[in-house]
N, C-alpha and C positions, 0 to 999 in steps of 0.2 A: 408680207415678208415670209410669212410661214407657211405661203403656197409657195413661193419663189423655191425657200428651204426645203418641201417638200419634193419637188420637181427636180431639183439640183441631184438630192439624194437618191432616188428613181433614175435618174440618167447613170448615177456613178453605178449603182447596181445593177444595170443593164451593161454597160460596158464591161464590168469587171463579168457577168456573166457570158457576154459576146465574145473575152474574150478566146483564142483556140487554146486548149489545153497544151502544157508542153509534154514534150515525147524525150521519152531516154532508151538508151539501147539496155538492153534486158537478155539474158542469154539464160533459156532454160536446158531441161534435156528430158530426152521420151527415146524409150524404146520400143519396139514395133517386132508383133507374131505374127508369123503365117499360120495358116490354118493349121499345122502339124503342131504348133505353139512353139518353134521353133523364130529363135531372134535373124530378124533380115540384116544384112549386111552391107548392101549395094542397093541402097535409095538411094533417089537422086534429090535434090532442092525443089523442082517442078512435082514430086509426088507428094510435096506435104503442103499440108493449109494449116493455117493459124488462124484464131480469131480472139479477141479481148473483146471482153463483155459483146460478144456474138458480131462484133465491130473485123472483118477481115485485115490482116497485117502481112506485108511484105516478110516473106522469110530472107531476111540479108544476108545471113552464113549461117551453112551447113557444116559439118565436121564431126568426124568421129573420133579415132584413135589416137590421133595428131596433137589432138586440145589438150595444151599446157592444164595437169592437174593438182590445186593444193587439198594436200589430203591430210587428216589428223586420227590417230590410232587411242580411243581412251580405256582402259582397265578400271575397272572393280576393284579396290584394290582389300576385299574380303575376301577376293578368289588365289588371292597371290601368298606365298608363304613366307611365314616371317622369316629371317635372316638366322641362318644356322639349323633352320627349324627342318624336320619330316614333313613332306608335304601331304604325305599319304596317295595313293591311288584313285582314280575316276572307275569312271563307269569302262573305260578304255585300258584301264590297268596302268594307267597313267593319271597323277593331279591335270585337274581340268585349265591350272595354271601353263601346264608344260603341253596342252592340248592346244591353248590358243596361242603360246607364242609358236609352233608349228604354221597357224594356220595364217598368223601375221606373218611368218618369211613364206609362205608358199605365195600369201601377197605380194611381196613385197618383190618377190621375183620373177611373177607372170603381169603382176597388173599396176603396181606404184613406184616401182623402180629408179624412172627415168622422171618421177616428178618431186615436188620439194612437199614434205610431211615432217607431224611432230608427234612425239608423243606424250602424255598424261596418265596421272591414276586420278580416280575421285574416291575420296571418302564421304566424310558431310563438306568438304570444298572438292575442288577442280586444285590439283597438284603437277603443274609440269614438272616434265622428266626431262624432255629437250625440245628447246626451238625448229622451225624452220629448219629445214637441210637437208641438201638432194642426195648426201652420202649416205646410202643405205648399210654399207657396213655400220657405221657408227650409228643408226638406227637399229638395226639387229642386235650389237653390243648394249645400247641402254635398254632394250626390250628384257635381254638376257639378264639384266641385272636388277630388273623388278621386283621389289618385294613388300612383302606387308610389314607391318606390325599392329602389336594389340590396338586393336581401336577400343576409344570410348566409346562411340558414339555409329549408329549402324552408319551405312554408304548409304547417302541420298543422289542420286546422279540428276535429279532436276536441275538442280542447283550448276551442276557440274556441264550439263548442257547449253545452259543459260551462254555462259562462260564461252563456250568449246564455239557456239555459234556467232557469238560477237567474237568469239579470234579468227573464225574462217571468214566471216563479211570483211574485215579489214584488207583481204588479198586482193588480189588485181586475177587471177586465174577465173576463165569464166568455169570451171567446173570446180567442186569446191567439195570433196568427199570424207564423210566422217561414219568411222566405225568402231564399234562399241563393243566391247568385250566384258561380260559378265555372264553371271550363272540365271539368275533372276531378278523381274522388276522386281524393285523395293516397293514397299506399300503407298509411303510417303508418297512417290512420284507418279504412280497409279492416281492418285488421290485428285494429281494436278494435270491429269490429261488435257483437257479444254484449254487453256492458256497453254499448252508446251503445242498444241496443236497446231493454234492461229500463229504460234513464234515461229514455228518449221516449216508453215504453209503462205509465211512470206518471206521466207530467208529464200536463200539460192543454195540453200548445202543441202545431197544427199547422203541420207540418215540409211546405215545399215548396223543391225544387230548380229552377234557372234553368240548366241547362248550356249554354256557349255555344264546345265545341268548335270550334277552325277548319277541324280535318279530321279522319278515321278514325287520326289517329297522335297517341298520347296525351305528354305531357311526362315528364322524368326523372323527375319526383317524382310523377307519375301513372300512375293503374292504366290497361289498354290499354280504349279506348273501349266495347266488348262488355262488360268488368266493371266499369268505374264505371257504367253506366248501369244493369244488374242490382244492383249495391248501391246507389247512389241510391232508386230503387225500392223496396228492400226498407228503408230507413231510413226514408223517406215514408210507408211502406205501413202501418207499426206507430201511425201517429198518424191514419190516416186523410187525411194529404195526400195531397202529388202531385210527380212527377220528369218537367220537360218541359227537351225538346231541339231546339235550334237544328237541327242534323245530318238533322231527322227532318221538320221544320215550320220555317215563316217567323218573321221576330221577330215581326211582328203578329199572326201567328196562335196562335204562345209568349204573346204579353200576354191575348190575349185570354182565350185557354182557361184560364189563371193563375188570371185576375180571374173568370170565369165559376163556375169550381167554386170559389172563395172563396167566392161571393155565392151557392150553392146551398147553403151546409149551414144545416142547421138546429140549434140550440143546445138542449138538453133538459137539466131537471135534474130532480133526485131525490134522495131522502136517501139514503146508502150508507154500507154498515156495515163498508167497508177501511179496511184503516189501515196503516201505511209497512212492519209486520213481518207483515201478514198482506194480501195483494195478492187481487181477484180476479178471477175470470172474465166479462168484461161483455160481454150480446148482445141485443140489438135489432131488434125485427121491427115489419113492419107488417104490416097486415090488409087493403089494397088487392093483389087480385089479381096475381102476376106484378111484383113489386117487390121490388126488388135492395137493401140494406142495406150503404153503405161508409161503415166508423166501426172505433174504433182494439178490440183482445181484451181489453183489461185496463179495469178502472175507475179515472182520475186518483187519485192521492192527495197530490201536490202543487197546494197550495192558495194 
């Protein structure tokens, strides 16, 4: 009986091994330089290859500009002035508060306009301001009416992330964009790069940073300007976004470039055979000569 038992058990574990893994549609996005590093515009479906776990995948839809996008806008909200208060001057001659809501409409009217966004601030939580909704007036207006007060307690945005990416997986949008306004990483969320890492590099949201530093001296509760910008970057970098700074470029030339590489990526799906306990390796080429591939290493599995 306890060969019988044993055999029995050996069969079900070859079956359940036999049998084929199941496939879900997956929609990433990659944008693509020519050799001038210049973003291509006009690839076709036939110039791109995909592979999971080095496994070749059917590209089933292409799309660029077209792709329904949910996008969420969060603030710092240590960089915002309190109510009635002087906000004082940036490095622009302007608070770096009134620096980034410039840079959120110059957004919101070359690149997120016509798609449905929300906005938030974070202290030590994640605080929505406004749901969902493709009315960009009424996004501009709560933008406009952002403000702080005394905190107890410094802004941790780890926490606030957490949050911001399980509200963006709930969407049906296969692109799914989130951009972060503050001056500098906090320490605290420095601290927790590795887990905010593996969370971003299986989510489907691209992650962009807004730093709007007043000067090369970072705050109590932030890392000194040389390392938030190196970890900005590399928290960006796992999702295929992007970490732009005030410090380095103009606020118009900050919107611009924002909006630009928003509006270049291209949205590709395919059926994929990860799943939340088994993650894998995803890599993407094209066939156009001297063309550069920035897109996130892992394939989403938050859906």
């Amino acid at each position: 009986m306890a060969v019988i038992g044993l055999l029995m058990l050996l069969l079900h574990s070859w079956a359940v091994q036999a049998q084929p893994a199941q496939s879900m549609p997956v929609f990433v996005t990659a944008s693509f330089l020519d050799r001038n590093r210049l973003y291509l515009e006009n690839l076709s479906r036939e110039e791109i290859r995909i592979f999971e776990d080095g496994k070749p995948r059917d590209v089933e839809f292409l799309a660029s500009k077209e792709v329904p996008v949910a996008y969420g806008l969060l603030w710092d909200r240590s960089m915002l002035p309190e109510p009635f208060a002087d906000p004082g001057a940036g490095r622009y001659g302007i608070p770096s508060a009134t620096a980034a809501t410039n840079v959120a409409y110059q957004l919101l009217d070359q690149a997120l306009g016509r798609h449905a966004g929300w906005v938030a601030v974070y202290d030590s939580e994640f605080r929505p301001a406004i749901d969902f909704t493709q009315d960009t007036g009424l996004l501009k207006d709560t933008i406009q009416q952002l403000r702080g007060e005394r905190l107890r307690e410094d802004p941790v945005l780890y926490g606030a992330l957490l949050t911001a990416v399980k509200k963006m997986s709930q969407r049906n949008e296969k692109r799914r964009v989130l951009i972060v306004f503050l001056d500098y990483l906090d320490i605290q969320t420095a601290g927790k790069l590795k887990p905010l890492k593996n969370l971003l590099s299986a989510s489907n949201v691209e992650l962009f940073f807004a730093s709007f530093a007043a000067s090369k001296t970072s705050s109590s509760h932030g890392l000194p300007p040389l390392q938030s910008e190196a970890s900005l970057r590399e928290l960006a970098g796992v999702t295929a976004g992007g970490a732009f700074f005030t410090l380095q470029e103009g606020i118009e030339e900050l919107g611009r470039r924002i909006s630009y590489q928003i509006a270049s990526y291209y949205t590709i799906g395919f059926q994929a055979e990860s799943s939340p306990d088994r993650p894998a390796k995803l890599k993407i080429e094209c066939t156009r000569p001297g063309t550069k591939v920035i897109t996130r290493s892992v394939v989403p599995i938050l859906q």
